[in-house]
N, C-alpha and C positions, 0 to 999 in steps of 0.2 A: 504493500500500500504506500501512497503520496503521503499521506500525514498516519502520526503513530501517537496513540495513547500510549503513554507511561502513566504507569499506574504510584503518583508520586504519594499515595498512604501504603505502598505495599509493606512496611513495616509491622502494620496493622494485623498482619495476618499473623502474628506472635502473639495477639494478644486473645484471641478469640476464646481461647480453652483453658487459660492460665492460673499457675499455681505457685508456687515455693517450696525451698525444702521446711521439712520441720527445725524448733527449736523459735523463741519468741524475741520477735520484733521489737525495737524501739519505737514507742511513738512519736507521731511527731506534729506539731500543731499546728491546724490547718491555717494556713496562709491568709491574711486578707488579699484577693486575688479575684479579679476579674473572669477567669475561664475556670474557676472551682465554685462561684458562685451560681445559684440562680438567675438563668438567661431572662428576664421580666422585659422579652425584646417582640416585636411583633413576629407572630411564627416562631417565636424559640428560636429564632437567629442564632447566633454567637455576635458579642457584643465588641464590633470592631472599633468603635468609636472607644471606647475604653481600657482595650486591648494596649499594654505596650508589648516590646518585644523583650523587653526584659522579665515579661510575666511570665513566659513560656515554660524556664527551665525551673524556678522552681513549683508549681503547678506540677508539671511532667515529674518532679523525683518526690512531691508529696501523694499524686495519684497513684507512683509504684509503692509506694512504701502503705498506701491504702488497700491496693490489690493485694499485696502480701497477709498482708491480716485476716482479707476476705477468702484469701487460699486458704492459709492455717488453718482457719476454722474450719472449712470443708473435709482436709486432711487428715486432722484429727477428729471427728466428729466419732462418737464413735458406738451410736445405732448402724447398722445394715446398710451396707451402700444401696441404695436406690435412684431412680431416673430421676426422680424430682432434688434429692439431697446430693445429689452427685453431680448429671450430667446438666440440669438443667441449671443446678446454682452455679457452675462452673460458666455455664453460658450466661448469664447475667450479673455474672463480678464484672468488677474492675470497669465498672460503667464511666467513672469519673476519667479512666487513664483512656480511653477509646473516645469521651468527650470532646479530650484535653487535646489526644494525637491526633485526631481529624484533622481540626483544625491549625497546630502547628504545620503538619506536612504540606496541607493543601497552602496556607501563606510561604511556606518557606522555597516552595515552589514558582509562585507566582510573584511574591514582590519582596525577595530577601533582603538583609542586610547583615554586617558584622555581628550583630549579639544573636541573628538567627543564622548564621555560619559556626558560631562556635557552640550556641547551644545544640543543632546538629554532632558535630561536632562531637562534642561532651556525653549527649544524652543515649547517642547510636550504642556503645561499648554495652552502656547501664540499660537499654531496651534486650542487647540481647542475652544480655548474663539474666536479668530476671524471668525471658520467656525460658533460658534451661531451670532456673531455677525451680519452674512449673511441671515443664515435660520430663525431667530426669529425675523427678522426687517418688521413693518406690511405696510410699506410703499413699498419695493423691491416685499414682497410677495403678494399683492395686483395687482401687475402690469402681475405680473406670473401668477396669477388666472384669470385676466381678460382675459390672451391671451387663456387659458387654456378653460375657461368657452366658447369662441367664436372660439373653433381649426376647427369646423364641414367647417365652412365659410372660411375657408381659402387655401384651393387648397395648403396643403401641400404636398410636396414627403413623401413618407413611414419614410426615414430617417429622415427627419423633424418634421415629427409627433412624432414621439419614442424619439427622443428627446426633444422636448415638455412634453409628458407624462414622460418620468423620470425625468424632472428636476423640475415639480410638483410637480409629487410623493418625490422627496427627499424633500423638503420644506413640505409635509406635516408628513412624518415620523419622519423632526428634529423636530418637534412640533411648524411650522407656526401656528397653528390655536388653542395653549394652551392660557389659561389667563395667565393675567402679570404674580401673584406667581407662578402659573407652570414652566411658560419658566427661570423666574428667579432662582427655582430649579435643570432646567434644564441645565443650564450655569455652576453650580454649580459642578452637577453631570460628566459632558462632561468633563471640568476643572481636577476633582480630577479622574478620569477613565485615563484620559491622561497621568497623573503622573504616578498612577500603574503601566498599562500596562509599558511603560519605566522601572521600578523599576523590577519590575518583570523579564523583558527579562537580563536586567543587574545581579541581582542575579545569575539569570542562567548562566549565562555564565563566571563570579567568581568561582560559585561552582565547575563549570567540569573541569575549569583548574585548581583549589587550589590542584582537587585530586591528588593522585599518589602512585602508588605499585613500587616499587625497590624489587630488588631482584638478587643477585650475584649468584644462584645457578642456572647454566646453564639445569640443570634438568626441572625444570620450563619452560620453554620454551615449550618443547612440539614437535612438527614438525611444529610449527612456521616457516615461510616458512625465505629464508636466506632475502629476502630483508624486509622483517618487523623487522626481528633479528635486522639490522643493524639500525633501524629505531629506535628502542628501547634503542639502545647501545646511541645514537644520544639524546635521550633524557635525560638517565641517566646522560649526560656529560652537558647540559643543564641547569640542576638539580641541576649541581652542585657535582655529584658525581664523583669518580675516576674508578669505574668500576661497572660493572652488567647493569642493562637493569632498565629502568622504561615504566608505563603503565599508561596512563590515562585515561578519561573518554570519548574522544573524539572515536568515532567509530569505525574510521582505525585503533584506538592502541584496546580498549577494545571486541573488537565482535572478532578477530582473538585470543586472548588469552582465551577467553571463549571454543571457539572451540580446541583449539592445546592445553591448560595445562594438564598436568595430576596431578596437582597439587588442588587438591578437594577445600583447605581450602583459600589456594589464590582465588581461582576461585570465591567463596564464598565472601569475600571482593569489591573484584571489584562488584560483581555483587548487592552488598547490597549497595555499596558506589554510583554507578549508581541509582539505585533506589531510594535512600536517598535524592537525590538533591533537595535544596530547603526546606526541611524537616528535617535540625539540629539544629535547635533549636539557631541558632549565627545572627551574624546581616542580611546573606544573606536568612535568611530564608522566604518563599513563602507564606506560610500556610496563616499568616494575611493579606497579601496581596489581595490573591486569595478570600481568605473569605469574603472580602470587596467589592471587583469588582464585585463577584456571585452578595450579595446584592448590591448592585448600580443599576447593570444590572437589577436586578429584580424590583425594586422602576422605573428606566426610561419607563420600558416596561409599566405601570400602569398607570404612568402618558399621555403617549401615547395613552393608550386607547386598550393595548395588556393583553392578561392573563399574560404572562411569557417573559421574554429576546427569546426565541424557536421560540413563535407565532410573536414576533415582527419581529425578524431576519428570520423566514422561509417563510414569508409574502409576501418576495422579493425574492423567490428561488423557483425553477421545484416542489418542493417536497408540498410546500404551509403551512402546517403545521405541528407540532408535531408527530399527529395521524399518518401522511402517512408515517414518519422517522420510528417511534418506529416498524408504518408493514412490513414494509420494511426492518428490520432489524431482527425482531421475523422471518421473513420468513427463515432465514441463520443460525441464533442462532445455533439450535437443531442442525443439520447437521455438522457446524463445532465444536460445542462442542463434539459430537461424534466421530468425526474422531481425537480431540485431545487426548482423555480419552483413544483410542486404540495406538495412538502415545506414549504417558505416559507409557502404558503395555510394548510394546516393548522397547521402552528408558530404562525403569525398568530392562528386562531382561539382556540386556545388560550391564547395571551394574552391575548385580548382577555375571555378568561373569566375572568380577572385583574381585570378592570375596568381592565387598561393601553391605553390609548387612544392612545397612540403609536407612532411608527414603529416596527416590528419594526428591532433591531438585529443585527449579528453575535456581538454579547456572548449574545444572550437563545441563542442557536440547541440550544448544548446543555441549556442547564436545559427548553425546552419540547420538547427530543427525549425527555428521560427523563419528562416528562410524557403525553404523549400515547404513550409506552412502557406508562408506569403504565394510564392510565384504555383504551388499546383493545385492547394486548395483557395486561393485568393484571400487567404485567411491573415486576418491582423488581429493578434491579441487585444490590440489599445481599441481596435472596434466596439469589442465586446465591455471591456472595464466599464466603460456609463452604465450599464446594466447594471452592473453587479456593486453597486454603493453598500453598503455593510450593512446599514440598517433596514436596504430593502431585501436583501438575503437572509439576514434574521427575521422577516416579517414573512420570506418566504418558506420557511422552515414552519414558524409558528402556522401560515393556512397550508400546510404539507397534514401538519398533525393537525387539524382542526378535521381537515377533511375526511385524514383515515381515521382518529380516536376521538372526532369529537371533542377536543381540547381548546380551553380558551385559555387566553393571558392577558395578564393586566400589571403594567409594569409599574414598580413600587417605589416610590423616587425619600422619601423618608426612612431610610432604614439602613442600620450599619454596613459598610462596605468594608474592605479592605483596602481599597485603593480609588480614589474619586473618579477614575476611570470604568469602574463597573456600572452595570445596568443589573436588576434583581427584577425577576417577575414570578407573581404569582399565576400558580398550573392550576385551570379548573376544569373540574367535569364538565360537560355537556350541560346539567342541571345547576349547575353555579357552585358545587359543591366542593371541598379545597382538596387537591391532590398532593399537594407540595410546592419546594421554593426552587428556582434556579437561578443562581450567581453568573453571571456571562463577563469577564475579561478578556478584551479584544485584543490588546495591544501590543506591540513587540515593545520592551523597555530591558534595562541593563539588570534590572533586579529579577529577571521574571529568564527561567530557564528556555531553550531553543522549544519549538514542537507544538504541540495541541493534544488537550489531554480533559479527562473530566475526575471529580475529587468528587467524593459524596463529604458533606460535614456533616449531617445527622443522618445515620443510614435506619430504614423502614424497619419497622418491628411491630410486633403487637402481643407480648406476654404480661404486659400491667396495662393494657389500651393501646388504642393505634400509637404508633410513632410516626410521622409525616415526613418522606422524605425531604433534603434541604441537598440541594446537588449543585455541582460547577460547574461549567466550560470555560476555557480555556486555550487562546490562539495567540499568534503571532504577528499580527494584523501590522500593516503600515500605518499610522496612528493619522487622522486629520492634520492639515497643515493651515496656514493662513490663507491659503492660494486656494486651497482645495478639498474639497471628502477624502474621504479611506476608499478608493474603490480597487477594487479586488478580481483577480483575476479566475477564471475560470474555478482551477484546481483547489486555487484557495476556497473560492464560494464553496464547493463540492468536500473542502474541509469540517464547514460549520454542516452540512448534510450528517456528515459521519458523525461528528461529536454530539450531535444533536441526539444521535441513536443513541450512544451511550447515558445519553441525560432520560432518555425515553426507560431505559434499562432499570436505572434507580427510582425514579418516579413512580415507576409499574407496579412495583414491588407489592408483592402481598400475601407475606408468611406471616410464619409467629416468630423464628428464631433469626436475630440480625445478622448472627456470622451463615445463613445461608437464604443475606438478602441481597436482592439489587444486582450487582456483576460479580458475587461469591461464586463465580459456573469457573468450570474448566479452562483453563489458560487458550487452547484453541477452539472457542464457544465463544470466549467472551467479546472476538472483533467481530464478530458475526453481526447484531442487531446492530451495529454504527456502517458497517459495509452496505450491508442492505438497502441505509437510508440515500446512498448513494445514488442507486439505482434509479430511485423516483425525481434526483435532480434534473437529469437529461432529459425527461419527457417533456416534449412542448407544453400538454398540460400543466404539469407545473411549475413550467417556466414562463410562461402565462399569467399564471400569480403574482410574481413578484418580480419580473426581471424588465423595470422599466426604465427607460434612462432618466439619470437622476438633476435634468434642467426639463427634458419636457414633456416627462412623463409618458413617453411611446415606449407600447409592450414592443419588448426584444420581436422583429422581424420573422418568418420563418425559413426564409431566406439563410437569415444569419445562425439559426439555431442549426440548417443543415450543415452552413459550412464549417461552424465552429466543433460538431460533432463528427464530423469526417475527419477536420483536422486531428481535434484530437486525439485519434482512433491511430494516428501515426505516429510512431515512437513506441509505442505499446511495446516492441522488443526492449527495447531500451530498459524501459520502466520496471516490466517484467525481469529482464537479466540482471539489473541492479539489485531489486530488492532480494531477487533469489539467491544472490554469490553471498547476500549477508545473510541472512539465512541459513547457509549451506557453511559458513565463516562461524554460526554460532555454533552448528553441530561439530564443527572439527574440534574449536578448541572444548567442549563441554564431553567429546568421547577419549581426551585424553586417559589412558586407563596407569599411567604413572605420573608422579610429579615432578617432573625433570622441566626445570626454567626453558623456556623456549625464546628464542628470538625472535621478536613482535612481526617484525619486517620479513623475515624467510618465512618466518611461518606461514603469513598468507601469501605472499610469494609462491610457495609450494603449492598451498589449498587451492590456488586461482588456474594454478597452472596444471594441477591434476584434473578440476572442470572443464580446460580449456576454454577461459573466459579471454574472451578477447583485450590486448594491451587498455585500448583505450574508455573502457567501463571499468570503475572500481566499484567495489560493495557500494551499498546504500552507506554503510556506516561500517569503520572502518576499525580496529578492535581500539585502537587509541581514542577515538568519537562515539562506541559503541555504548552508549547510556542503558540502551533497552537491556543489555543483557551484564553490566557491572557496574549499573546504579540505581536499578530499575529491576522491575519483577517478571523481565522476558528469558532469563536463561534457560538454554536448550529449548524455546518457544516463541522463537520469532518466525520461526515457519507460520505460526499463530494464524497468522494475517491470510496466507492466500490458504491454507486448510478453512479458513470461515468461507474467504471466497466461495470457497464448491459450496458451502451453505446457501452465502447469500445470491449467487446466480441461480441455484436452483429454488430458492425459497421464492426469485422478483419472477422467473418463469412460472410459476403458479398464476400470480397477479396477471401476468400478462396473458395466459391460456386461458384465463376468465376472461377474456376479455373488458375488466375494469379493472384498474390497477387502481381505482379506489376501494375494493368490492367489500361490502362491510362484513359478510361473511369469515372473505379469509383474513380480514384487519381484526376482528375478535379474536380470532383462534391464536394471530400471531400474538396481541397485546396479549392473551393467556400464558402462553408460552414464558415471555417475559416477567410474568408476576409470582413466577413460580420461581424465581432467582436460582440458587444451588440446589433446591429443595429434590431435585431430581437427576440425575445422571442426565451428562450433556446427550447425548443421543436419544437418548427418551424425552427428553424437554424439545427437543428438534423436531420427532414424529409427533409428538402432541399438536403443531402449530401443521405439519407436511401430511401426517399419516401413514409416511412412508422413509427409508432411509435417503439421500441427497445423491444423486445421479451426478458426474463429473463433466456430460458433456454440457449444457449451459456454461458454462465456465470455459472450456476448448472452445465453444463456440465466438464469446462472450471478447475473448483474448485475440483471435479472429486463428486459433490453428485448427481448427477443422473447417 
């Protein structure tokens, strides 16, 4: 996929089952503090207006040392393990520490600064020594096995059993059942992984703002469209300079100058300096990091009783092991390598109609994509941008979902934010009745990580009454200038589509137990409902909606919507073999089956060149840039992304063999689907919404290799 959730609360998922060892706690007194207190906010918000960032960290080490307590007691307790004094109190501790982290992760995500870098920082070691403190204790896990071993006898609901068997299951994958020196290595390993990943995601995001291209030669530019100009002009001054434009590494500035420079050797910079992150050799660099983590990963997986980090992590996911990833992915290889190798030919010529006579580069790729855009589908990106103005892509989203669920929004201008750049709207039923809150942050800024992503801050539950979802999005948006709107290009618009699904995800929700609500589903399930919402952007009808230009209100052409949907229909190799070599980049390093330090640089070197990926495509992300899978909760499942694919082409071929891709029919069954979060095996949650398992060709189809 174009745009990638990181799942930046994945921490979160330590805390769902958690416990301590025995032996009695210090107390400690509860903090006057803003995120420990009662939210007396409209919708139970979180109270950003009172929020500092120095509240965070101790909040977070008074919540663990309150979950501690609420373990104990469990631990010891000492009538009869049972589902309600076991499994279920177990699933509703530590309520204050899951409050508490929501919300730090989802700010520290989007608009950091130094005291939330180092509470990071600080608090990662202390999150994971307390979740072993949980899963390693033989007295907690003792009382979970006994309910576990006796579940046949107990007239559970479905829901209750599924939650039984995974909060089993996670106590025995943290390695409940290793000897003392195991587990003691094991605390060890958790501990120093904690640190990394933190160190690593920081790095990254040092590096792509340190960068910067200046440049006062208005040639440069390109047909840079005026409001990025102006956007550019905004940083230069920023900078610290008195005139010309600066570029950095952030997407909204670098992918648009890639495209518009005619300028080869700048092009060339940026695009090597992208590439580089993480891998220059200074103090932000990745290489040791990552090196470390691979082996760690690969030592935990063994002591576990896994060949690989792959088998351990694929154990818990649709796909089950390595073997089905790697066929699954050989299945695509050949196909999109070939259509890229004929993409390179023409790209080539096109250059060479440049009168550039040397080797085609990976810098050139996107400027002669939007060329041979130009001259064979008549196609001009800057045509399209008036359409796509930000607020009318968010409004086209919103009549997207009004149309299939019935959904209205009404947008909340009173109510804490994070950042005075959000917009907050209330989700209602059909019947005016409240479903939930959603946070939307547009904007690319230096505090706010690369990508697009959704955060839940109060995830859905209903064991003491309903709990109302409160969920985020999250982009990268070129921000309004003086001169001009944020208008957005295609792929971008088609980013708020996706993210929007995942907002649909947590919204839906409607269980009883939270750690299997919202997008608790399988690692390759859960880009499924954000893919799908993809599908319905391209339709004339819904582009119809909302895709009007934003001076004089004309619906987008249909003219333009064919050319635009041809054009982009090319590159597809491209697209495809990128995100596949990272993909194919995470499984190498994650089936290392030893821990011998590897050279970051030969490594994929090797990996690329055993695919036979061509020189001029590098991974999507590159193991030094690689967030998804060493600061983020994608390892060994970044294949993730197109395994949904075959979901979501065959889920939008339903819609469309009905002949109503609004059809309310099948929009019920799928909103089912989604409201049943974890509460069911990703495959059975799938036939609940199809009736049937997901056929592969829709997708061959879809990519254009059949």
């Amino acid at each position: 996929m174009k745009h990638v959730r990181i799942l930046a609360i994945v921490a979160l998922s330590l805390f769902a089952a958690c416990g301590t060892d025995s032996g009695k706690t210090k107390e400690m007194e509860k903090p006057d503090n803003p995120l420990l207190s009662e939210w007396n906010t409209p919708f139970g918000v979180p109270p950003f207006d009172k929020i500092k960032s120095d509240d965070y960290l101790p909040a977070l080490q008074y919540a663990i040392q309150k979950h501690k307590e609420e373990i104990l007691e469990i631990a010891d307790r000492k009538e009869a393990a049972s589902f309600e004094n076991t499994i279920e109190a177990l699933e509703t501790s530590g309520r204050d520490l899951t409050k508490v982290a929501y919300v730090f992760y989802a700010v520290n995500a989007a608009h950091t600064d130094s005291v939330l870098k180092e509470t990071d920082k600080q608090i990662a070691p202390e999150l994971a020594s307390h979740s072993d403190d949980i899963y390693l204790n033989e007295a907690l896990f003792g009382r979970v096995n006994a309910v576990h071993d006796n579940r046949e006898a107990l007239e559970l609901s479905p829901e209750e059993m599924r939650l039984l068997t995974e909060t089993h299951k996670k106590f025995v994958r943290a390695g409940a059942g290793l000897a003392a020196d195991a587990k003691e290595r094991l605390r060890e390993i958790n501990t120093r992984l904690a640190s990394l990943s933190q160190q690593f995601g920081e790095n990254l995001l040092d590096e792509t703002n340190d960068f910067e291209y200046h440049t006062t030669d208005k040639a440069d530019l390109g047909n840079l469209p005026a409001s990025l100009v102006s956007l550019a002009a905004e940083e230069a001054k920023n900078r610290g300079h008195d005139e010309g434009w600066s570029f950095s590494l952030q997407r909204p500035s670098i992918n648009p100058f890639l495209q518009s420079s005619p300028n080869r050797e700048a092009r060339e910079k940026l695009f090597v300096g992208y590439e580089r992150r993480g891998n220059n050799g200074n103090d932000k660099d990745n290489t040791v990091v990552l090196r470390e983590m691979a082996s760690l990963r690969a030592e935990k997986a063994q002591l576990l009783g896994y060949e690989t980090h792959a088998h351990y992590v694929l154990a818990d996911a649709m796909a089950e092991n390595p073997d089905a990833v790697f066929g699954f992915l050989d299945q695509l290889w050949p196909s999109a390598l070939e259509m890229a190798k004929k993409e390179k030919e023409l790209l080539t010529q096109q250059m060479q109609k440049d009168g550039i006579t040397e080797a085609f580069r990976g810098s050139d790729w996107r400027y002669y994509v939007e060329k041979v855009r130009q001259e064979q589908y008549a196609y001009d990106e800057e045509e399209t941008r008036p359409y796509f103005e930000f607020t009318a892509v968010r409004d086209g989203v919103f009549a997207m979902s009004e149309k299939l669920f019935g959904l209205k929004f009404k947008e909340l201008d009173d109510i804490p934010k994070w950042h005075p750049g959000q917009q907050v709207f209330q989700v209602l039923e059909s019947d005016g009745s409240h479903l939930g809150i959603v946070y939307m942050d547009f904007f690319a800024r230096e505090s706010k990580r690369g990508g697009a992503w959704m955060n839940e801050l109060i995830a859905q539950s209903n064991v003491d009454g309903m709990v109302h979802p409160v969920v985020t999005n999250n982009f990268n948006y070129p921000a309004p200038t003086k001169d001009g709107p944020s208008l957005l290009s295609f792929t971008e618009a088609e980013t708020l589509f996706h993210e929007f699904g995942h907002a649909l995800h947590g919204l839906f929700s409607n269980v009883k137990y939270e750690s299997l609500s919202g997008t608790n589903v399988p690692r390759d399930f859960v880009e499924f409902p954000s893919q799908v919402m993809e599908n319905w952007m391209k339709e004339p009808q819904v582009l119809n909606l909302f895709a009007k230009h934003y001076q004089t209100g004309e619906v987008i052409p249909e003219h333009i919507i064919k050319k635009m949907n041809d054009a982009n229909a090319f590159n597809g190799g491209f697209r495809t073999l990128e995100y596949m070599a990272a993909a194919y980049l995470d499984m190498y390093w994650h089936t290392l089956r030893d821990t011998a330090q590897k050279d970051v640089v030969q490594f994929e070197t090797d990996a690329m060149q055993q695919l036979g990926l061509i020189e001029e495509v590098i991974p999507r992300y590159r193991s030094s840039y690689f967030a998804h899978i060493f600061s983020g909760g994608y390892s060994s499942g970044y294949y993730s992304y197109m395994w949904s694919e075959v979901l979501d082409a065959d889920a939008f071929h339903a819609f469309k063999e009905s002949g109503d891709i609004f059809d309310p029919e099948l929009a019920s069954r799928f909103r089912t689907m989604l409201s049943l979060g974890g509460s069911r095996p990703g495959m059975e949650l799938y036939k609940t919404f199809r009736g049937q398992e997901p056929g592969i060709e829709p997708l061959l189809r879809k990519k254009g290799f059949l």
